[in-house]
C-alpha positions in Angstrom: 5.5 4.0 21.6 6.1 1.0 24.3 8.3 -1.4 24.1 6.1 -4.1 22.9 4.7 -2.3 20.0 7.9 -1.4 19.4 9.0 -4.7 19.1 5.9 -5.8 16.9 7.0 -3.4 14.6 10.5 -4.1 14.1 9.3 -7.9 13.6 6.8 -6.7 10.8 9.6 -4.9 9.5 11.5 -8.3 9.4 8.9 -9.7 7.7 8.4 -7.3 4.8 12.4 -7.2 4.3 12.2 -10.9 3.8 9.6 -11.0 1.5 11.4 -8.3 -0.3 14.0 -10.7 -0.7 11.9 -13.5 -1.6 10.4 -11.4 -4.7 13.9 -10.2 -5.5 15.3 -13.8 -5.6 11.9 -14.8 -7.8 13.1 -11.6 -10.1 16.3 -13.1 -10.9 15.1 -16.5 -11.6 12.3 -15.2 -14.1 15.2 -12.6 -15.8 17.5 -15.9 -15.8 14.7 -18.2 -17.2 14.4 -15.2 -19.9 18.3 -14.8 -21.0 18.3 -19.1 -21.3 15.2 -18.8 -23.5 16.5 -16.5 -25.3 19.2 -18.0 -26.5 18.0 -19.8 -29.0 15.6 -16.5 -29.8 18.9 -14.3 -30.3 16.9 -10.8 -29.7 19.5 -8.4 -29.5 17.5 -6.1 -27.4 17.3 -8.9 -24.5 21.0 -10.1 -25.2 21.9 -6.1 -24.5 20.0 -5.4 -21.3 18.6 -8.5 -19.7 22.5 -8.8 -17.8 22.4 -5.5 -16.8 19.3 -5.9 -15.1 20.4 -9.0 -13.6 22.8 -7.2 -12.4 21.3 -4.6 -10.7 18.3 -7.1 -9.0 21.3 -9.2 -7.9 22.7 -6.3 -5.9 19.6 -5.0 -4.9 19.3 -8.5 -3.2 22.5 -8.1 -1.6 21.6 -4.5 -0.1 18.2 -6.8 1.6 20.3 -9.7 2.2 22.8 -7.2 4.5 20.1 -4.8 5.9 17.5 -8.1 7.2 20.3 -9.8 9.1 21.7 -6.4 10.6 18.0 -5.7 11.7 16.8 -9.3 12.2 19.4 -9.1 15.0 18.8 -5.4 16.3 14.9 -7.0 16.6 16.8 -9.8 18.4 18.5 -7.8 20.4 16.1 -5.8 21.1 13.3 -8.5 22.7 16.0 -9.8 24.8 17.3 -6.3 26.5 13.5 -5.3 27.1 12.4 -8.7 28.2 9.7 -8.3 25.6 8.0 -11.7 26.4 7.6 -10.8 30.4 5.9 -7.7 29.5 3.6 -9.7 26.9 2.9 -11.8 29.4 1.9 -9.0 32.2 0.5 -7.4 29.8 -2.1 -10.4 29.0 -2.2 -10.7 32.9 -3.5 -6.8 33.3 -6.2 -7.2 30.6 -7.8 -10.3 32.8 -8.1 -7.5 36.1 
């Protein structure tokens, strides 16, 4: 694989991590909006597991949170070291030949 397609991928990859963390942060808020509603429900089943799974989401968010910034900034690191935008541009430069 070149460098540049390399690079494309890492950035999709960056992508799809933070909408993974965009639908886990939209997780919590639904499980939160259900635990406020149901207090003045009082199900039992919901008082019983609706923290646990808020729990778990919570650090499942965490786990993203961590792994997007460590490889946001290998991505980073990575278009910088290879230059990735000069060999964009000569790439654009040897499809005009």
């Amino acid at each position: 694989m070149d460098k540049i397609r390399k690079f494309e991928l890492m950035e999709k990859i960056v992508h799809e991590l933070e909408d993974l963390k965009n639908s886990q942060q939209a997780i919590i808020q639904k499980i939160g909006k259900i635990e406020v509603d149901n207090i003045d429900l009082g199900d039992k089943r919901l008082e019983k597991d609706l923290p646990d799974m808020h729990q778990r989401v919570a650090d499942n968010l965490d786990t993203i949170a961590s792994i997007l910034e460590d490889f946001a900034n290998q991505t980073s690191d990575y278009e910088g070291k290879n230059n990735i935008q000069a060999l964009k541009e000569q790439e654009e430069i040897d499809n005009l030949k």
